[in-house]
MMTF fields as JSON, N, C-alpha, C and O atoms, coordinates in Angstrom:
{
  "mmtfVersion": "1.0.0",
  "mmtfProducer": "UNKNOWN",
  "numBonds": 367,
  "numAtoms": 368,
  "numGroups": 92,
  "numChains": 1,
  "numModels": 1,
  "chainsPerModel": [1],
  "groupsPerChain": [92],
  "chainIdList": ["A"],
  "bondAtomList": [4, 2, 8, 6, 12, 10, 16, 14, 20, 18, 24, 22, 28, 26, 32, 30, 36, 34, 40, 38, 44, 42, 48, 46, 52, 50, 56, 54, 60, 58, 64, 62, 68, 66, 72, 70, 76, 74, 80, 78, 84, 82, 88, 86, 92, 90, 96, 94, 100, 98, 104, 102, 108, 106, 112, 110, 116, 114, 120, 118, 124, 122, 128, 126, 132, 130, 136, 134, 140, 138, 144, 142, 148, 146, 152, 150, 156, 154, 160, 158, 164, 162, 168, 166, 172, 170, 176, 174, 180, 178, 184, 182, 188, 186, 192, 190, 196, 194, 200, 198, 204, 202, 208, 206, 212, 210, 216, 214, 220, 218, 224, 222, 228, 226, 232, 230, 236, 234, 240, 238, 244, 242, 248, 246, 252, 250, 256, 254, 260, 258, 264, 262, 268, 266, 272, 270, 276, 274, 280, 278, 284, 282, 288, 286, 292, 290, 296, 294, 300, 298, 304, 302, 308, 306, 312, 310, 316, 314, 320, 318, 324, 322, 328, 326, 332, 330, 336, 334, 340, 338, 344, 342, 348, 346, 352, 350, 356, 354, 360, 358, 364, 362],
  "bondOrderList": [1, 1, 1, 1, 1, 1, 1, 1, 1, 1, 1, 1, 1, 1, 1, 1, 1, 1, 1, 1, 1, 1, 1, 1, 1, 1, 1, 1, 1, 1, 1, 1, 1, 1, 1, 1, 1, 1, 1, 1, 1, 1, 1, 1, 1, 1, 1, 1, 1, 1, 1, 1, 1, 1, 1, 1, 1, 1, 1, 1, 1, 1, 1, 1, 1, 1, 1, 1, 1, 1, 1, 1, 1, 1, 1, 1, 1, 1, 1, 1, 1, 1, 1, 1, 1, 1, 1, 1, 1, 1, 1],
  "groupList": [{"groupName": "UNK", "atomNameList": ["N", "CA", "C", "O"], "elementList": ["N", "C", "C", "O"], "formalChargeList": [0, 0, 0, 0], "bondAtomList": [1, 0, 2, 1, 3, 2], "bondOrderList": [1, 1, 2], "singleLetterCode": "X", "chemCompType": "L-PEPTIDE LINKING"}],
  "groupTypeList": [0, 0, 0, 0, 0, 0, 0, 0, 0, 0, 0, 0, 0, 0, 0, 0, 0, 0, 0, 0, 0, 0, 0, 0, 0, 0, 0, 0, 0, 0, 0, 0, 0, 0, 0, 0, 0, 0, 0, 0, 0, 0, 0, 0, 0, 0, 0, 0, 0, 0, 0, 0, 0, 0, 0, 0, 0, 0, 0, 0, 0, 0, 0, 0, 0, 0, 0, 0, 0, 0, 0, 0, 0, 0, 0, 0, 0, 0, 0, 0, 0, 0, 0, 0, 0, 0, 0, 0, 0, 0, 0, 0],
  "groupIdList": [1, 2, 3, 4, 5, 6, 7, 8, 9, 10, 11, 12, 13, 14, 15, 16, 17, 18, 19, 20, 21, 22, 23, 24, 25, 26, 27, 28, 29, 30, 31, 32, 33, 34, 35, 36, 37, 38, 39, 40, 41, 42, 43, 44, 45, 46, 47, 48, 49, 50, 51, 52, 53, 54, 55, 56, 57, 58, 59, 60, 61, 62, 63, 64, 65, 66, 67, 68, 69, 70, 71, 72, 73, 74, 75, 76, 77, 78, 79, 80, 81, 82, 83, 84, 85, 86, 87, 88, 89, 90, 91, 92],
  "secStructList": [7, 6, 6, 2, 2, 2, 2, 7, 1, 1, 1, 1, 1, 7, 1, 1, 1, 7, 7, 6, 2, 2, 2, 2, 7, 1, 6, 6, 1, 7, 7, 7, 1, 1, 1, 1, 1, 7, 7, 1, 7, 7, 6, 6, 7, 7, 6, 6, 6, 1, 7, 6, 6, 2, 2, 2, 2, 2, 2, 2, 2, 2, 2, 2, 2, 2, 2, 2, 2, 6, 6, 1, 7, 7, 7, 7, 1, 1, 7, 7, 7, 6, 6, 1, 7, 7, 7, 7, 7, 7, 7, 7],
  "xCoordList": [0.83, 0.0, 0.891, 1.998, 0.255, 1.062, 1.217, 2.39, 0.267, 0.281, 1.634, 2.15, 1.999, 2.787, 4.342, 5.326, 4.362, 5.523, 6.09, 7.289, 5.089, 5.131, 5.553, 6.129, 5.103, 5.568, 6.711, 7.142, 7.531, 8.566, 9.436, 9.81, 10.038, 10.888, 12.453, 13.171, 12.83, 13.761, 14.266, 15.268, 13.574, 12.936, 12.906, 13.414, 12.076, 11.796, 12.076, 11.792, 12.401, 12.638, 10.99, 10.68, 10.382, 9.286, 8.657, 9.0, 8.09, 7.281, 6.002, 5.415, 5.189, 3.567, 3.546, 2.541, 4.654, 4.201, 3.948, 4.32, 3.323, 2.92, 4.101, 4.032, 5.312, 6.367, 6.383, 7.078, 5.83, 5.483, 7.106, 7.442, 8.032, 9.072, 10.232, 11.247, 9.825, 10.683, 10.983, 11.952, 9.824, 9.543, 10.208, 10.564, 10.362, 11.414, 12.862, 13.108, 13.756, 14.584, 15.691, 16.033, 16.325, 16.874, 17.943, 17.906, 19.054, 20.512, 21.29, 22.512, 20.101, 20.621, 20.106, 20.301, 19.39, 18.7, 17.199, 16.512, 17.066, 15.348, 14.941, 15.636, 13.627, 13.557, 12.773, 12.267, 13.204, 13.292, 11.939, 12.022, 10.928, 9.646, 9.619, 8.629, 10.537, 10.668, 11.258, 10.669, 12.187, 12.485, 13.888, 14.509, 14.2, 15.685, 16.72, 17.285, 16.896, 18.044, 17.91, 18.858, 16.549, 16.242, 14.624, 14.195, 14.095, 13.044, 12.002, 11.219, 12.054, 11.171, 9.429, 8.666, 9.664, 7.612, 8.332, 9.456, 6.902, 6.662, 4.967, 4.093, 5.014, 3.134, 2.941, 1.829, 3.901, 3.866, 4.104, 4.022, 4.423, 4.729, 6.091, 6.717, 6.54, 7.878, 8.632, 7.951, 10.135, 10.142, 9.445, 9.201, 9.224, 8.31, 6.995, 6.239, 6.56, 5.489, 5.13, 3.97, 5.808, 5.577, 4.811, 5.053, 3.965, 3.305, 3.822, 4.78, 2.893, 3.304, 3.13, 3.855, 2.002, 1.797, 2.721, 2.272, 3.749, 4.119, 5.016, 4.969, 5.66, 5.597, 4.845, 4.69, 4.071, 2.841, 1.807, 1.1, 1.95, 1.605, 2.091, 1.427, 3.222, 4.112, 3.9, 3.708, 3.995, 3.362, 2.441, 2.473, 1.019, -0.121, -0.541, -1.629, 0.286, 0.42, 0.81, 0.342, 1.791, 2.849, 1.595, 1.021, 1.486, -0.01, -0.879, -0.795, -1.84, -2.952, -2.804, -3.75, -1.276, -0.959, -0.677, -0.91, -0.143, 0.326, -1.506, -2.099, -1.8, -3.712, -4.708, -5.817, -3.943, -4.895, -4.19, -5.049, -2.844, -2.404, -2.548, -3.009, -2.464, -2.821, -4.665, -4.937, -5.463, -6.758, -7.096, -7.35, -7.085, -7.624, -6.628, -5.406, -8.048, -7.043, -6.943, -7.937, -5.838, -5.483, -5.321, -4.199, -6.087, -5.735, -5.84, -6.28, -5.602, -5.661, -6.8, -7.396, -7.303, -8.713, -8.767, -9.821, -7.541, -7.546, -6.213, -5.149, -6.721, -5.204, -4.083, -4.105, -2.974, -1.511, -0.604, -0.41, 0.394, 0.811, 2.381, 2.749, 2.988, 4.354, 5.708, 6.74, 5.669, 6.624, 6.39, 7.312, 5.311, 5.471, 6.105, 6.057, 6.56, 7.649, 5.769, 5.072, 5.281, 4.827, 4.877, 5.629, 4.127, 4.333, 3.613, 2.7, 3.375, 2.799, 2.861, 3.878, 1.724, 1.443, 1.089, 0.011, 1.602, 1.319, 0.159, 0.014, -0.659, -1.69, -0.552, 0.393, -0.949, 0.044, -0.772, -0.409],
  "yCoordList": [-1.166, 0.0, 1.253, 1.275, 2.44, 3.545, 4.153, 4.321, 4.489, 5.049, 4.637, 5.354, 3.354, 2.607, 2.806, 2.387, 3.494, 4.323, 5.5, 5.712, 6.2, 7.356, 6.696, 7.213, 5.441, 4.636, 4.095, 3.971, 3.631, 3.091, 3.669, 4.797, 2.744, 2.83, 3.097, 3.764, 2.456, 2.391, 4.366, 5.077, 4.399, 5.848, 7.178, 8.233, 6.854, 8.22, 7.417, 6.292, 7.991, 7.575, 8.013, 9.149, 7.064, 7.212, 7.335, 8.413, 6.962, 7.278, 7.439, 8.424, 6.636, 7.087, 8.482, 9.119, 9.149, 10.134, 11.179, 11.003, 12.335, 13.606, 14.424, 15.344, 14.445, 15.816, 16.384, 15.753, 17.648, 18.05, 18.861, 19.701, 18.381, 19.58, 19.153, 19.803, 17.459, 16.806, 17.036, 16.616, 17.842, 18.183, 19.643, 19.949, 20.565, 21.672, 21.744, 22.448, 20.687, 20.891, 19.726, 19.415, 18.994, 17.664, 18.082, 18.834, 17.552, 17.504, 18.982, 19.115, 20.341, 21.148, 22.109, 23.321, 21.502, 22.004, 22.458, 22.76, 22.294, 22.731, 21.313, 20.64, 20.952, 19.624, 19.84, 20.679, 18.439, 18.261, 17.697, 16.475, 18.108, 17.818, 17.241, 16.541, 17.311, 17.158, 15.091, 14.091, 15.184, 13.768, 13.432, 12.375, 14.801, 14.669, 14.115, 13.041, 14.633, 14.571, 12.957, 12.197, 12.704, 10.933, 11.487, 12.575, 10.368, 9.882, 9.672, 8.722, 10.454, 10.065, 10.757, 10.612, 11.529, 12.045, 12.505, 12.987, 12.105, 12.945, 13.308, 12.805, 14.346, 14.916, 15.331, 15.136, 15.835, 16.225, 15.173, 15.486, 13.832, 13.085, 12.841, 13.897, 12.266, 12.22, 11.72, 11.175, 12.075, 12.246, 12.911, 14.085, 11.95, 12.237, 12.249, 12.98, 11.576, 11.743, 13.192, 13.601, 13.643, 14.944, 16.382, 17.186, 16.384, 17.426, 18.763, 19.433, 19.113, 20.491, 21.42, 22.294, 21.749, 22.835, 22.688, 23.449, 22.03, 22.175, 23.924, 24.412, 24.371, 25.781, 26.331, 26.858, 26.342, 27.27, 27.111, 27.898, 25.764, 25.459, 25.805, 25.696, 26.244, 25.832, 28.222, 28.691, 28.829, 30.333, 30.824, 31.845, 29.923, 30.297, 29.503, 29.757, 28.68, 27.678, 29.242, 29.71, 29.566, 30.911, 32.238, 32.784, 32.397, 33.762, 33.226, 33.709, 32.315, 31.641, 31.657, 31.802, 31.469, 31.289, 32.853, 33.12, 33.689, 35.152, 35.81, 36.668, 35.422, 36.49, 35.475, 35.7, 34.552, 34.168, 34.921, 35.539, 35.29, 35.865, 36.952, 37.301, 37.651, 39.003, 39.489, 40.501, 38.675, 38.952, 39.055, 40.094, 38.125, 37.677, 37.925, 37.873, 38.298, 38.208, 37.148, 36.773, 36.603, 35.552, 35.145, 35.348, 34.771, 34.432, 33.226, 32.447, 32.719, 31.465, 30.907, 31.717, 30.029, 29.593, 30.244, 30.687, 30.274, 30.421, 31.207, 31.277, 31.83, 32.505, 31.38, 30.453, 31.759, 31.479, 32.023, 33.2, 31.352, 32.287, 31.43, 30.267, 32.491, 31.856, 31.894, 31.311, 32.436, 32.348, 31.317, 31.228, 30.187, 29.518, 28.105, 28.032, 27.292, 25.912, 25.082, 25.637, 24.111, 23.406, 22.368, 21.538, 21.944, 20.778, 19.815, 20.308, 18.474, 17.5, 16.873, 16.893, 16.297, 16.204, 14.474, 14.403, 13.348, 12.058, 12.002, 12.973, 10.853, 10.618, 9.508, 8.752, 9.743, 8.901, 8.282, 7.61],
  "zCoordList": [0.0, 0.0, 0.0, 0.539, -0.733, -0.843, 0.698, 1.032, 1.633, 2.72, 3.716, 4.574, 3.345, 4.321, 3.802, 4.411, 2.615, 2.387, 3.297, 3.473, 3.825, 5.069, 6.462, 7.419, 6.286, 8.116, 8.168, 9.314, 7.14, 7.188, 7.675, 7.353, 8.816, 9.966, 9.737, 10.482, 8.585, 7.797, 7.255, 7.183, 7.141, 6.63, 7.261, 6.883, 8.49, 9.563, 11.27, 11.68, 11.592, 12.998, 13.964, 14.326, 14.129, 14.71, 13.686, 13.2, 13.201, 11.495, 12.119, 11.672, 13.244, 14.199, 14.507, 14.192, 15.166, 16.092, 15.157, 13.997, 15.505, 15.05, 14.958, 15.773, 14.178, 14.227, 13.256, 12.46, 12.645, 11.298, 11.353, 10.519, 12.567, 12.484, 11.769, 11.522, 11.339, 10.853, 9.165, 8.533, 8.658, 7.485, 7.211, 6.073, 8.363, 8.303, 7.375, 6.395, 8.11, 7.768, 7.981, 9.122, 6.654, 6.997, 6.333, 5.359, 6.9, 6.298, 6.689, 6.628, 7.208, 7.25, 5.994, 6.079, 4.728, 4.239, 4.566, 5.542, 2.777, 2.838, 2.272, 1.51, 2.799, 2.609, 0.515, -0.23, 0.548, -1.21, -1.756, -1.879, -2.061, -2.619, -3.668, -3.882, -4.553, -5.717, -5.566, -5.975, -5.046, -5.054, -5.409, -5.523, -5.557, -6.767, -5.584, -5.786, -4.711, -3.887, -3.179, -2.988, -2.879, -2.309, -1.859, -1.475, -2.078, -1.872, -0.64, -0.626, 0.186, 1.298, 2.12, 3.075, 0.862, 0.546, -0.267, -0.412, -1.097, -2.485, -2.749, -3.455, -1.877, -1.993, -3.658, -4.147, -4.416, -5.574, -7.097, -8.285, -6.428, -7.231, -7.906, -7.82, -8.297, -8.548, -10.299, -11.168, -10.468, -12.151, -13.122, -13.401, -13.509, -15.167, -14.803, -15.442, -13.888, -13.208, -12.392, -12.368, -11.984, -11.031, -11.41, -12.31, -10.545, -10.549, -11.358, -10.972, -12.778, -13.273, -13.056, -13.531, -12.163, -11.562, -10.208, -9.351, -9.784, -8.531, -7.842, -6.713, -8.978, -8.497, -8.182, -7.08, -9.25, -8.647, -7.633, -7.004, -7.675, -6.092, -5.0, -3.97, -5.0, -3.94, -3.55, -2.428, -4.485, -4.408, -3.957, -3.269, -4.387, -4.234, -2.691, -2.173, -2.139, -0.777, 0.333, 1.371, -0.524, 0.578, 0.396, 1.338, -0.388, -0.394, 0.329, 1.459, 0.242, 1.015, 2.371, 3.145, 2.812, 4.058, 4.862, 6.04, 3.869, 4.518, 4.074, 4.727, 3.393, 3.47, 4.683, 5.168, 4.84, 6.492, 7.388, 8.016, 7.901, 8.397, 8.314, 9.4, 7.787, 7.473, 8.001, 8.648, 7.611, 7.16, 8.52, 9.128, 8.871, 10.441, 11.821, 11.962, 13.015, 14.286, 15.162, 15.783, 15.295, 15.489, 17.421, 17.885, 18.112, 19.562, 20.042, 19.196, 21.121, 21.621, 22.041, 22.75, 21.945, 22.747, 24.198, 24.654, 24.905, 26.384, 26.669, 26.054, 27.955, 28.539, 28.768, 29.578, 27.713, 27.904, 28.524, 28.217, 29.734, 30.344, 29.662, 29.827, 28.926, 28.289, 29.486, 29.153, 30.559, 31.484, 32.262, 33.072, 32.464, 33.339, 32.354, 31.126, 33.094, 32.26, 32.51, 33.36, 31.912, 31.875, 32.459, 31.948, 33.757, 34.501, 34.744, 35.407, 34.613, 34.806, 36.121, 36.814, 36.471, 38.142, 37.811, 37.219, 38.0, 38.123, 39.265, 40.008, 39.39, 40.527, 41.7, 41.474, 42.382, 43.701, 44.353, 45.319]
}
């Protein structure tokens, strides 16, 4: 199955958990969509196969994202207090 290309262990270290931060930045780069450099997502498809609109996807992704930002005011569901460290209390 295609999905089980994304879980492989071989691949991503923890491939289950939720880290979208892993998609930031690998090797020290910018991570490679395209496929050219190696293979490990390809949302855009890959080779001869690959998405032709993928520039322009990749423009109209960065506008969409700065006119939500822009447009709207943005707050938290609830008061955040950013000076306190976050602590977890076990039951005893």
């Amino acid at each position: 199955m295609v999905a089980e290309i994304g879980w492989d262990p071989e691949v991503w270290e923890d491939p289950i958990a939720f880290e979208p931060e892993r998609f930031l930045e690998i090797g020290g780069g910018e991570f490679d969509f395209t496929g050219i450099k190696e293979i490990r997502m390809i949302p855009f498809g890959g080779g001869r196969r690959m998405c032709p609109g993928y520039t322009l996807d990749m423009l109209h992704l960065e506008y969409f994202m700065a006119n939500l930002v822009w447009n709207f005011k943005w707050e938290t569901a609830w008061e955040v207090d950013l000076w306190k460290k976050p602590e977890f209390q076990g039951q005893s």
